[in-house]
C-alpha positions in Angstrom: -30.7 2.0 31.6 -31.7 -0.1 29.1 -30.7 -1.5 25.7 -31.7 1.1 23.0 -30.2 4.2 25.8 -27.0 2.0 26.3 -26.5 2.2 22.3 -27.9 6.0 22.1 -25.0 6.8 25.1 -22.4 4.9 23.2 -22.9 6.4 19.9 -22.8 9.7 21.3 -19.5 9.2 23.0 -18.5 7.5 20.1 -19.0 10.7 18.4 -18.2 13.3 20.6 -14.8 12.0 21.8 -13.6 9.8 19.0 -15.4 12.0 16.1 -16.2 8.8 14.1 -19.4 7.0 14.4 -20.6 3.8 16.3 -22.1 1.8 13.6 -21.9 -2.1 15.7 -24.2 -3.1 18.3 -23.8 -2.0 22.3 -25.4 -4.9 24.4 -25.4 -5.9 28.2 -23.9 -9.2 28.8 -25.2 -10.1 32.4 -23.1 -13.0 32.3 -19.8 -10.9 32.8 -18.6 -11.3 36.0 -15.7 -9.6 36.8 -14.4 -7.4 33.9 -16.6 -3.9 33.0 -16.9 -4.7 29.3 -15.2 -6.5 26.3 -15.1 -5.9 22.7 -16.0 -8.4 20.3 -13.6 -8.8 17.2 -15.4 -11.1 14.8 -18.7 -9.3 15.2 -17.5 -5.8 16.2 -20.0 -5.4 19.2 -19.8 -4.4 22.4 -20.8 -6.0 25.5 -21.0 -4.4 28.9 -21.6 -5.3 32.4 -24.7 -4.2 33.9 -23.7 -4.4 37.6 -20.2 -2.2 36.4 -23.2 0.6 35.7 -25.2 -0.4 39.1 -22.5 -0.7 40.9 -20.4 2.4 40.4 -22.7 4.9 38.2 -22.5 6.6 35.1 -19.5 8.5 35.3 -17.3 5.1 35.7 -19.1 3.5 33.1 -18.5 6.2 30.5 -14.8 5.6 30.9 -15.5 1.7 30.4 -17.5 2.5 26.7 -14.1 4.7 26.4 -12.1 2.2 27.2 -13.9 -0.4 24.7 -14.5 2.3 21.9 -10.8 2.7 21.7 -10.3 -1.3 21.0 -13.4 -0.7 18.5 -11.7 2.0 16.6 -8.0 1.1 16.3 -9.3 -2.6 15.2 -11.3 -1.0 12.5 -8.6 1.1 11.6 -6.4 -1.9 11.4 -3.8 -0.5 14.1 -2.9 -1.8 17.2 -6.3 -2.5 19.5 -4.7 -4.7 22.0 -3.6 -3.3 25.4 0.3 -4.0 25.2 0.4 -2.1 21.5 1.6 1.8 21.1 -2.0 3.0 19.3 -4.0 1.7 21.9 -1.9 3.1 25.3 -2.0 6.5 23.0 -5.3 6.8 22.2 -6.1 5.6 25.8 -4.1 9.0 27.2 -5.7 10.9 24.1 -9.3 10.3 25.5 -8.4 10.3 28.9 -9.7 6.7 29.4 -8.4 4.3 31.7 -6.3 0.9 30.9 -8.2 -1.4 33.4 -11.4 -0.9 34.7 -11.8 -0.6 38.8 -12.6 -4.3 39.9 -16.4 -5.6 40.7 -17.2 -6.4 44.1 -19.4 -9.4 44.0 -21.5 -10.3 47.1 -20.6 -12.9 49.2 -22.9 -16.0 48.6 -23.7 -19.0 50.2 -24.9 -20.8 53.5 -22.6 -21.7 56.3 -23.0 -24.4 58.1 -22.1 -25.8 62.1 -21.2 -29.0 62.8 -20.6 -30.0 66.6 -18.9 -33.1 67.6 -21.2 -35.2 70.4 -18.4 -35.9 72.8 -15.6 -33.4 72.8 -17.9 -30.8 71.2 -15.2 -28.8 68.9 -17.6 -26.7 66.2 -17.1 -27.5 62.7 -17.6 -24.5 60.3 -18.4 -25.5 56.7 -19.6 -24.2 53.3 -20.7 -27.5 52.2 -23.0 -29.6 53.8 -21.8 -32.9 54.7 -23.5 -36.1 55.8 -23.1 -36.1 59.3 -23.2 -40.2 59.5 -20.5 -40.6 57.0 -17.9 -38.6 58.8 -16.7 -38.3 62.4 -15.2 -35.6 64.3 -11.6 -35.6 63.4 -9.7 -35.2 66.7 -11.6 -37.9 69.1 -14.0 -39.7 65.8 -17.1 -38.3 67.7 -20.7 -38.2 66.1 -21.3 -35.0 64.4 -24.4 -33.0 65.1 -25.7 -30.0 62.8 -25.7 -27.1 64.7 -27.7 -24.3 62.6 -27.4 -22.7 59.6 -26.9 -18.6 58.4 -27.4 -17.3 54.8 
């Protein structure tokens, strides 16, 4: 999916569920992390996560441009768009959209890396590479030795 069918999709559930029109700007925002989309208030856009729609499909991610199209509306309207006020929970059950978004499961990342002490050889499992002749082992102050490391 890309950026002019992400706006074509939102403006037709803008319409079709809401019955008022989409009239901002629906983006990606590859930067989001966590969260399936947000709403902008000062410019009225709104931004969604990419990997939300990778990750989980189209169905889910209609109920996200739900979920962000009822903040859009109420804030327009100049009721309640935040998710503790009465308007938006309503609206929410209204549209059958959900109050939090399932969570994003990001990949794990990152080398690991084995250290072996010399003389008592314990293994030493790190994230971080360290210098092995700046630090010792710590229970007999052994050389360290760099084993191998898995991506």
């Amino acid at each position: 999916m890309d950026e002019r069918e992400l706006q074509a999709l939102v403006e037709r559930i803008s319409l079709h569920v809401f019955h008022k029109p989409f009239r901002h700007r629906a983006i990606f925002n590859d930067r989001l992390r966590t969260t399936g989309g947000r709403y902008i208030l000062s410019t009225h856009h709104i931004e969604l996560n990419r990997k939300y729609y990778e990750q989980y499909g189209e169905e889910e991610f209609v109920q996200v441009i739900k979920h962000e199209l009822c903040h859009y509306h109420l804030h327009l309207e100049g009721k309640g768009y935040r998710h503790r006020d009465r308007d938006f929970r309503e609206l929410l059950k209204k549209v059958q959209a959900p109050r939090f978004c399932k969570p994003i499961v990001l990949p794990k990342k990152g080398k690991t890396y084995y250290y072996e002490c010399t003389s008592c050889r314990y293994m030493y499992v790190r994230r971080k590479a360290i210098h092995t002749n700046r630090y010792v082992c710590g229970l007999c102050r052994g050389k360290l030795k760099k084993i191998k490391i898995e991506c």
